[in-house]
N, C-alpha and C positions, 0 to 999 in steps of 0.2 A: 485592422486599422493601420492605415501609413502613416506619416509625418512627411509633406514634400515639399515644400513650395517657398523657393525665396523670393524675396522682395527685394528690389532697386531700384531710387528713380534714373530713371535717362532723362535729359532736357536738350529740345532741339533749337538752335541759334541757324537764318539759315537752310543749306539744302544739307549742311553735314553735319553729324550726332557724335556724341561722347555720351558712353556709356558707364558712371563711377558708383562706385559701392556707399551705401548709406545704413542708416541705424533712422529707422521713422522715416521722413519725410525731409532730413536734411541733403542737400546735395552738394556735394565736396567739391565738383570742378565742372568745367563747361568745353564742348567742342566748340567753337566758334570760327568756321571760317578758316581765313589764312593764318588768323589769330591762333592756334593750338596751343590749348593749355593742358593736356593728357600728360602724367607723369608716371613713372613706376610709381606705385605704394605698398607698402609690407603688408598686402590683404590674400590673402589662400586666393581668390578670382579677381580677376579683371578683366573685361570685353575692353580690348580695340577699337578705335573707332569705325563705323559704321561703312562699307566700301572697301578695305583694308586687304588687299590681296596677298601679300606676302609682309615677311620681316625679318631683320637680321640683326643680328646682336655686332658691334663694333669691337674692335681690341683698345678702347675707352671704356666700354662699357654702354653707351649710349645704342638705342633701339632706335634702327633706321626701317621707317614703315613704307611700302609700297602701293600707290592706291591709283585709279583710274584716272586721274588728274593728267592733263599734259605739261610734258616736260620739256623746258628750255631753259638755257645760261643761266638768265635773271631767276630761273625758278630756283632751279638747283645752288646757287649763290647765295638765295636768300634762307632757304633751309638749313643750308651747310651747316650753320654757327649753335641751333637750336639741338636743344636737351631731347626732344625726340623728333629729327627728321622727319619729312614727308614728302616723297620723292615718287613722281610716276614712272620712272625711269624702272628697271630691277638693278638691286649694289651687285656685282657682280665679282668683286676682289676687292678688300682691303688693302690699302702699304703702296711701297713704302713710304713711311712717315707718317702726314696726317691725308696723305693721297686716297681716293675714294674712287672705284673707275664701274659705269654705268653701262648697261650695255641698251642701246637704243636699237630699229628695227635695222639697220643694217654697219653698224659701226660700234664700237667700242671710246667712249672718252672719259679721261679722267682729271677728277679736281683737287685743289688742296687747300681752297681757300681763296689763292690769291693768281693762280696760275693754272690754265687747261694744258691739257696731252691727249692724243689721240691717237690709236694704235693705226698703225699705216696701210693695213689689211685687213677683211673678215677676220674676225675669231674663233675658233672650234673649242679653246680650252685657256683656262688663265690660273696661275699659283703663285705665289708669295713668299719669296726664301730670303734670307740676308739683307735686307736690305731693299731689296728688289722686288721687280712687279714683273712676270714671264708672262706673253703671251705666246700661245700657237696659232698660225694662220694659214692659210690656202698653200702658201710657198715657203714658209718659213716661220722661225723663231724667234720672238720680239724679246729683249728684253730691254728695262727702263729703272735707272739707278737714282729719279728723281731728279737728272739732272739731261739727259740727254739717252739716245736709242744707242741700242747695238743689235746687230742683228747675225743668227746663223743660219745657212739654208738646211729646212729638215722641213719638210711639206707633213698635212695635216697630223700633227702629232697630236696626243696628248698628255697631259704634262699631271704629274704627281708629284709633293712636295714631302721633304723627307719630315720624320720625326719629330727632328730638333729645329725642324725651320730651317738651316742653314744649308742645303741642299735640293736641288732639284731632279726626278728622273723625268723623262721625256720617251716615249714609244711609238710606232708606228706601226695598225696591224700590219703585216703581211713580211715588215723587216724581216729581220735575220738578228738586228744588233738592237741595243736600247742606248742612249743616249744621259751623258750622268756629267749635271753642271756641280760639282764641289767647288769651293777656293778659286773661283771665279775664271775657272775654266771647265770646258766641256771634253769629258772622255767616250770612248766608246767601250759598250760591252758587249761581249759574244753572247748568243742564246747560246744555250743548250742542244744540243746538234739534232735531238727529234723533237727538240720542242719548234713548233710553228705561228710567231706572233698573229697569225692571221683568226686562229681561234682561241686567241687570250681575250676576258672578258676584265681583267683587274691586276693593275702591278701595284704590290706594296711594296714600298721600300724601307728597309730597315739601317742600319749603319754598319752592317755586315756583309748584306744583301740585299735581293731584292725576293716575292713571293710572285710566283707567273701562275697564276689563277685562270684556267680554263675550263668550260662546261664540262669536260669527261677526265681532268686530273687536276694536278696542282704539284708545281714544280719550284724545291729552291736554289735561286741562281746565286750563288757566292763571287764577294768580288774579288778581284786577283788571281783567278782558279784561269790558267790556260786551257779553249775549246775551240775544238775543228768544228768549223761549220761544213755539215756536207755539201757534197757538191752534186747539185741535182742533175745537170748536165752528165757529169758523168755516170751514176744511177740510171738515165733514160738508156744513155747508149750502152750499157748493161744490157737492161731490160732491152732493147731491138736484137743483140747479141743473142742473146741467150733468156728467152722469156723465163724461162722455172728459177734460172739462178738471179738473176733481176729480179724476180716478183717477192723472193724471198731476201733479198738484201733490205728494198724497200720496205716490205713488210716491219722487217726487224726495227724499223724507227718509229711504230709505235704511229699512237694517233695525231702527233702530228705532221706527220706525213699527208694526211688526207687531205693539206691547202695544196701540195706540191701536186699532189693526183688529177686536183681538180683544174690547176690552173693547165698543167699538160693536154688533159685532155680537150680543154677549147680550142688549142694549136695543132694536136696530131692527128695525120690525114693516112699514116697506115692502118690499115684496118686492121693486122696482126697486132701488132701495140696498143692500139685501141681496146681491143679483146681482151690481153692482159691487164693492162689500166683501170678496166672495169671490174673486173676479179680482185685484183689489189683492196679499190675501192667500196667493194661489198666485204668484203674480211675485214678491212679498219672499222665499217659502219658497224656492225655484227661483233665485234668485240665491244666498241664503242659502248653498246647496249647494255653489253655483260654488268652485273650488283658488279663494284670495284670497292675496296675496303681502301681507304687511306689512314695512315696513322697522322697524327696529331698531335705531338707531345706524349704525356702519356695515354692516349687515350686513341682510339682505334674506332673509324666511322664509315657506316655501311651509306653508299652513294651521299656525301655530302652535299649541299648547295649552298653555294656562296648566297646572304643576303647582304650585304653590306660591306663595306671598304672605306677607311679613313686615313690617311697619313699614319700609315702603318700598325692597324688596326684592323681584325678581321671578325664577322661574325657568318658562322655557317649554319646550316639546321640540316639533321644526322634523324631520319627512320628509326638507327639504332646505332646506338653509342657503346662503347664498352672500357672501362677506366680502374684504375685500384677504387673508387667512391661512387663509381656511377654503370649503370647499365637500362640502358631505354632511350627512348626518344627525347632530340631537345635541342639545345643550342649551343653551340664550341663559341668562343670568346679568345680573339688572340690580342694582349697586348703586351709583349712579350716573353708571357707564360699563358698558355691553352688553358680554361678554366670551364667548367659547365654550371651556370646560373641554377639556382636552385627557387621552387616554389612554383603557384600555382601559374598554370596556361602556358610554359617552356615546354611540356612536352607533345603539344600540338604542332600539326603543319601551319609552318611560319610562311606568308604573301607579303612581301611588304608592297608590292609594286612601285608606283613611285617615289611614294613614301618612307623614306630611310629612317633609320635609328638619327638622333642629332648628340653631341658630344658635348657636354656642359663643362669637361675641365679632363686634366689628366686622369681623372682617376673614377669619373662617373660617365655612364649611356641612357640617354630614353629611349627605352623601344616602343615601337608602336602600337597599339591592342593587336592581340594572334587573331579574336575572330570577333561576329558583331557582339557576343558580348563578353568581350575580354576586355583588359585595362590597359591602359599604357605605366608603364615601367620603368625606375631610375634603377639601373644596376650597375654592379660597383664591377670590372672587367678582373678585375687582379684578384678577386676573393670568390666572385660569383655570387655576391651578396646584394639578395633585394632591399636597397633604401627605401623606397617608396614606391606606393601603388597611386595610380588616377581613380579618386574615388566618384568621377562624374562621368555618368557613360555617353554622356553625346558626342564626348570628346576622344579621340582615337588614332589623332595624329600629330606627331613631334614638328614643328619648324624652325624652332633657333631655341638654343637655351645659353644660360653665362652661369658660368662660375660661382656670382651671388645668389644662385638658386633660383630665377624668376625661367619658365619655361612658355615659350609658346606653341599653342597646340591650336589643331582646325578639326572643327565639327566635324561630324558622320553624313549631315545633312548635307545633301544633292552632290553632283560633281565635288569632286576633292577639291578644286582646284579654286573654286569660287563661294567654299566653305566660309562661314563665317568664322573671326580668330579672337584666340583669349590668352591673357596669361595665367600659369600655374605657376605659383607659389606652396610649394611643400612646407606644412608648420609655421606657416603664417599664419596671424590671429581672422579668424573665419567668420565675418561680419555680418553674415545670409540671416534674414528673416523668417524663418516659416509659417506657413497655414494647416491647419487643420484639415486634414482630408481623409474620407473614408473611401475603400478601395477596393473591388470586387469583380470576380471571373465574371464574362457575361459572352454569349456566342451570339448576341443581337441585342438592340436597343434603341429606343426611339421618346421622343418626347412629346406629347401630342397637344393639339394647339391649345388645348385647355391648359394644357400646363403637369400633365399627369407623366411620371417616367413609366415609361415598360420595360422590362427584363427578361431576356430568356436566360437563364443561367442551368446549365448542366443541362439536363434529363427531365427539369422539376416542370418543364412549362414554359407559358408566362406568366409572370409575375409584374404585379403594381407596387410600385414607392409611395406610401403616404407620408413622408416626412420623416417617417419614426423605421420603419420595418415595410419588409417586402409581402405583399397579400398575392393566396395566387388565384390567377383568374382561370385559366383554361390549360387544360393535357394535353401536351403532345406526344402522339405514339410513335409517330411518322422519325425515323433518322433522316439528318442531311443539312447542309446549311441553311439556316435560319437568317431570315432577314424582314425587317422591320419596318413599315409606313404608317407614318403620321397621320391622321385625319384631324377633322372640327372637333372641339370640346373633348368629349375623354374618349373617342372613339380613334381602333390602331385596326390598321388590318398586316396580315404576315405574308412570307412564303416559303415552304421550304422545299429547297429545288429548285424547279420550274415549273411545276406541277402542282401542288396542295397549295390550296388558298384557305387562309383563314382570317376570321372578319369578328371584332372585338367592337361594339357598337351601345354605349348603355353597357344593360343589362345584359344583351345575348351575345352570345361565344359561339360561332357555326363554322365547320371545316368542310372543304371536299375541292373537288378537281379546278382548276383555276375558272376555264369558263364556266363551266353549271353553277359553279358560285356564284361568279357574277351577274348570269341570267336570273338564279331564283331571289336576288335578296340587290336587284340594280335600285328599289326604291329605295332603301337605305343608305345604298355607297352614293347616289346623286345626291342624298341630302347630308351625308356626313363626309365627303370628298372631294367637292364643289373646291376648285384650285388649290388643291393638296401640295405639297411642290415635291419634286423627283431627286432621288439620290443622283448621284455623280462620283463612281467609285475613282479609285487611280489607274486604269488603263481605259479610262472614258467610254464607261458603262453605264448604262441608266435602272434603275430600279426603281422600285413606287408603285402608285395608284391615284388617280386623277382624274376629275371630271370636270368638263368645259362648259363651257356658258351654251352652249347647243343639247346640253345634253350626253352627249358622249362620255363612254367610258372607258379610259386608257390604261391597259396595264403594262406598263417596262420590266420587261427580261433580260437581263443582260444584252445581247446584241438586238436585239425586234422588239418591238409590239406589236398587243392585239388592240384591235377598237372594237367595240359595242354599240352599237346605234341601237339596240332593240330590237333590230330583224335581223340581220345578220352579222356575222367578224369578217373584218378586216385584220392584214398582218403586215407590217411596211420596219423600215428601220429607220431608230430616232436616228435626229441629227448630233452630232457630237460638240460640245461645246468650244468654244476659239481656245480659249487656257482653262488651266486647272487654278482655282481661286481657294485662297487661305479662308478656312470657316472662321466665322466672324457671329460673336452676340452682342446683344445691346441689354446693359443691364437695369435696373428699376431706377437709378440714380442715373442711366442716361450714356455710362463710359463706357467705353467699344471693347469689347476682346477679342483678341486676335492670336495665331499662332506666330514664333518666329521661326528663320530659320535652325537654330538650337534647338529648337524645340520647346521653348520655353513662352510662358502666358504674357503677353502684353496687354494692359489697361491705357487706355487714352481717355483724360476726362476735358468735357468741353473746353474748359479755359485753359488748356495747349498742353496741361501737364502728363508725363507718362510714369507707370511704372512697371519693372518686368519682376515677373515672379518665375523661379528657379524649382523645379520641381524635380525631386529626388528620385532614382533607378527610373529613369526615361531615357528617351536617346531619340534623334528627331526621326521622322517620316510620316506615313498620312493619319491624320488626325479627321476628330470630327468633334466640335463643339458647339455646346448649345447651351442658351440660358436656361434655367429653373426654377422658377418662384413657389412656393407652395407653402401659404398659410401665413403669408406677408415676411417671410423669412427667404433670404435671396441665397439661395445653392447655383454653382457651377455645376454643368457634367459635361464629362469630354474624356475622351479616350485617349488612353498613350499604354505604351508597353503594352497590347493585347489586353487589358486591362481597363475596366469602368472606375472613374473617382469622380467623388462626388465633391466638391470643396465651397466651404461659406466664403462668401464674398466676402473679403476683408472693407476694414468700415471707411 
């Protein structure tokens, strides 16, 4: 037996919803309109409002929301002032001052109230140092001191902010040099003479240095340290010279040489050079591959991979670590001293994909769950100490966190990107309701129109739910996946396979090959299957059993059916339905249930009110719910987690 189910009302004003936490039936606030009244509150959850695509925490403190809404002056003017924004636009940089700058489909503008700016060119990158608000563009480097433009030519850069704020780096792959705005002037800095910006994936900048993070090393550039950059021209003419003694000078510079090989080789039209070029080119590739061990502090890591990067912040994930405290798989942490995270799910292969760790303050990270059923994670970088776990699995991905502790995270369910969002508060007082529910392995399951459950659970059969305990009706010997249709009154028929049909009618339990079934016992299924309705799995598959007002009898297999007229089969394939639709019941009291996308139970009762119940170790994706009445006493069933729960309708 589980415990799972909270309760909340939502109430809709309106095409747009607020969704707030309650105790009973009271409700604390209202979406309305342009009107928004959604505030933080010190509650462990809170859903966002309804549409809500992104969010970012401000250096006020104030949560500016992102939502399908179009965006113009008056819009953004009139949001500006309010306790939680609501802007169609995306924030794209904070600063300076109370400036706010949005990035719209092909322009970048910024507000502060009382005054607009707009960056003079597309934008590829934008950071925030001193004062200032940096953009990089098609041709150049913006920068904007709140009062007026300056601008340097450095074409499509991108720009990384130091530390402490008060500095900017600036790179270009394929440079030679990086670009470093301190004390309100721009310096230049040499690469490292085999390092090649064209395959850097991440520069961190620290106040000593910088970190040149590329797929097959990782390199620290020190500032002040005098470096010859080579000179590839003379290298080539080397290599024409004297192919062995050129192929081997090249060589010596390592892999990043292999931008310089490649850019050669699109321009050179000797075919001896060429030859060489190619040889070069297979020996850097074929190293490249080679397990590479980097040290890390104290600590030593067999093929690292960068997952993340932050204003001088780094997290990798290591196969295999080796440390004076650690040896095994897991994750390095740099915030200025290398640390390895301790506890459960670190020592799994880490994806973040788009989904990045987010930075709640100097000294805490959320990572994001390692797999689907992993948790997302507040770790502390400087100790490797886990603060907090996400005790709700729908949820799995970090978006903006602040300092006071409140985190936003988006659902598991569908595209990431159009996930519904919530906030986590850690050790906040936890206001959820629960329901009673009971909860049970089942490999098939169906409800039949009398109102009776079936159950195939394990090896045992099937089994009947009378209220109380499970009865079993009929043996199956046969392995293979089982599945389950509905007929009239308490009659179900099964399949398991594609092949064995079995048919539950009354009294009698008969099994054998799908047609001779249906042939010897059609007087039965026309009177107990008479408009049955058809499953509709999630890769829009049909399964069932049903029979039409003509007589005919239809069996759905996965991709075909057969028909039965009584003289001979027919075999054709169903149609596929336009969309996949959320299961839906209608209870004794009349209120609709429905799935969302969290995954969690929504009730609608006529007179417009709703309420969502929060159901514990679930996490969204295809569900199937059905009502249950049995004995005048009103039961839910409906599938989540691989798992059957049964749940009383709350009153």
């Amino acid at each position: 037996m589980s415990w799972g189910v909270q309760g909340f009302t939502m109430v809709c004003m309106r095409r747009l919803f607020m969704v707030s936490w309650i105790l009973g039936a009271a409700v604390s606030s209202a979406w309305a309109g342009d009107n928004a009244s959604f505030r933080l509150r010190n509650v462990a959850w809170q859903d966002l409002p309804e549409g809500t695509q992104n969010a970012r925490f401000g250096p006020d403190g104030r949560l500016w929301l992102q939502t399908p809404d179009a965006t113009n002056r008056e819009r953004i003017a009139d949001q500006f002032p309010r306790p939680v924004p609501r802007i169609g636009a995306k924030v794209m940089l904070f600063g300076p001052g109370k400036w706010v700058w949005f990035r719209g489909e092909a322009s970048v503008r910024g507000y502060d109230g009382e005054k607009w700016a707009s960056v003079p060119e597309p934008v590829r990158s934008a950071a925030a140092a001193a004062g200032r608000a940096f953009f990089a563009g098609e041709k150049a480097l913006h920068i904007y001191d709140g009062v007026q433009w300056h601008r340097r030519p450095y074409a499509l850069a991108l720009l990384v902010s130091e530390l402490d704020g008060k500095g900017v780096v600036a790179y270009r792959p394929g440079a030679h040099q990086l670009l470093r705005w301190r004390d309100g002037t721009w310096r230049s800095i040499a690469v490292v003479a085999p390092f090649n910006l064209a395959t850097v994936r991440a520069v961190v900048p620290r106040p000593e240095g910088v970190w040149l993070v590329a797929k097959q090393r990782i390199e620290w550039l020190a500032y002040g340290v005098e470096r010859k950059i080579p000179d590839w021209g003379l290298l080539l003419a080397a290599l024409r010279r004297d192919g062995a003694r050129g192929a081997r000078a090249i060589v010596a510079h390592g892999a990043g040489a292999l931008g310089m090989v490649e850019t050669a080789l699109e321009t050179e039209r000797s075919p001896e050079t060429r030859r060489w070029l190619l040889g070069i080119r297979r020996t850097l590739r074929a190293r490249a591959k080679t397990t590479r061990v980097v040290t890390f502090g104290r600590y030593r890591a067999r093929d690292p991979e960068l997952q993340w990067t932050d204003r001088g912040r780094l997290v990798f994930w290591s196969n295999r670590i080796v440390g004076p405290d650690f040896a095994g798989p897991g994750l390095l942490l740099f915030d200025g001293t290398w640390r390895v995270p301790r506890g459960r799910g670190f020592g799994r292969p880490w994806r973040f994909r788009d989904m990045a760790p987010v930075r709640m303050d100097a000294r805490r990270f959320v990572l994001p769950a390692v797999e689907s059923r992993g948790q997302m994670t507040i770790v502390d970088p400087t100790t490797g100490r886990v603060r907090a776990r996400l005790n709700d699995p729908a949820y799995a991905f970090p978006v903006a966190a602040h300092a006071s502790g409140y985190v936003v995270v988006r659902s598991r369910a569908g595209w990431h990107r159009s996930a519904p969002l919530a906030i986590w508060r850690p050790g906040a007082p936890d206001e959820r309701v629960f329901l009673r529910t009971d909860s049970y392995p089942a490999r098939a399951w169906c409800v039949s129109g009398g109102g009776s459950l079936f159950v195939v659970r394990g090896s045992g059969g099937v089994e009947r739910f009378d209220g109380d305990r499970f009865l079993h009706v009929l043996g199956l010997s046969q392995r293979g996946t089982v599945r389950l249709f509905p007929g009239r009154g308490v009659s179900v028929a099964g399949m398991i396979g594609e092949g064995v049909l079995f048919l539950l009618a009354g009294r009698m339990g008969v099994s054998g090959g799908s047609r001779s079934m249906i042939e010897k016992h059609a007087a039965v299924i026309r009177e107990e299957f008479r408009d049955a309705p058809i499953h509709w799995d999630s890769i829009h598959w049909a399964w069932g059993l049903t029979v039409t007002e003509d007589g005919r009898i239809w069996l759905y297999r996965g991709g075909k059916r057969d028909c039965w007229d009584g003289k001979t089969w027919t075999t054709d394939k169903p149609k596929k339905p336009d969309a996949a639709t959320t299961s839906i019941a209608i209870d004794a009291t009349g209120a609709r249930w429905e799935w969302t996308k969290t995954g969690r139970l929504r009730r609608s009762r006529k007179n417009g009110t709703s309420a969502l119940f929060h159901i514990r170790k679930t996490k969204p994706g295809w569900r199937t719910i059905v009502n249950y009445i049995k004995a005048g006493s009103g039961r839910l069933v409906f599938e989540a987690g691989g798992r059957l729960h049964l749940a009383r309708l709350p009153e």
